[in-house]
N, C-alpha and C positions, 0 to 999 in steps of 0.2 A: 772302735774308739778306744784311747787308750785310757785308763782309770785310774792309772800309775803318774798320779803327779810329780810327786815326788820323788822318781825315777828316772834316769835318762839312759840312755844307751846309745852310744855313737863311736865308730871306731877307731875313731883319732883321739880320743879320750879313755885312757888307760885301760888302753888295748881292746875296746867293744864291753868292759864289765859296769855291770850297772854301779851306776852310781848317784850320787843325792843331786838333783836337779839343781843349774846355775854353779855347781862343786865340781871339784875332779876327787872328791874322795869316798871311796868305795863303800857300796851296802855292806860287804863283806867286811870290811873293817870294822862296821858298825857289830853286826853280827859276834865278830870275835871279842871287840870289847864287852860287849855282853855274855858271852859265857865265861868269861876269865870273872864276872861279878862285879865289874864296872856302872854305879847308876847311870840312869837316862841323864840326869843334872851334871854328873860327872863328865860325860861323853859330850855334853853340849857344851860345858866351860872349855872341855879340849879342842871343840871343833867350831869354832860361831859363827863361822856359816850356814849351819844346817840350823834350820829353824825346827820348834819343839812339835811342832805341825809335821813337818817332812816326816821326822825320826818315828811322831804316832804312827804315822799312815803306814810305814814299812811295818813296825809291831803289829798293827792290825792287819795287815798282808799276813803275814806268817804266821801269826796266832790263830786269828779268827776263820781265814780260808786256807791257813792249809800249804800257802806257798813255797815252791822251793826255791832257791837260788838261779837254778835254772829257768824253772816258771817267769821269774819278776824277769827276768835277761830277755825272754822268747816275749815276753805281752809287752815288756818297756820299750823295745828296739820295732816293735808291730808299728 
């Protein structure tokens, strides 16, 4: 079962990289804009498609278990 709601992966959408579920725009994007120092509030007025739900649930992937980029790719695409 996949537990990645907020994740999709399909390879006709920019190019197999996971991305934010119903978007074609990349976790990783998300990701960068967060180390550059970018707020969550900030990220969501740039992006409004992704709801503030989607954007926890990735932080909570990565914080709390531990995931890598590759992980959420291999269980989103499962």
């Amino acid at each position: 079962m996949n537990h990645f709601n907020s994740v999709s992966v399909h390879p006709e959408i920019q190019d197999g990289a996971p991305v934010f579920s119903g978007t074609r725009i990349r976790v990783e994007t998300f990701f960068d804009y967060m180390r550059i120092g970018v707020s969550l509030n900030e990220f969501l007025s740039e992006f409004p498609s992704i709801t503030r739900d989607q954007a926890v649930e990735v932080l909570d992937l990565v914080r709390q278990q531990h995931y890598s980029m590759e992980q959420i790719q291999q269980v989103a695409a499962a």
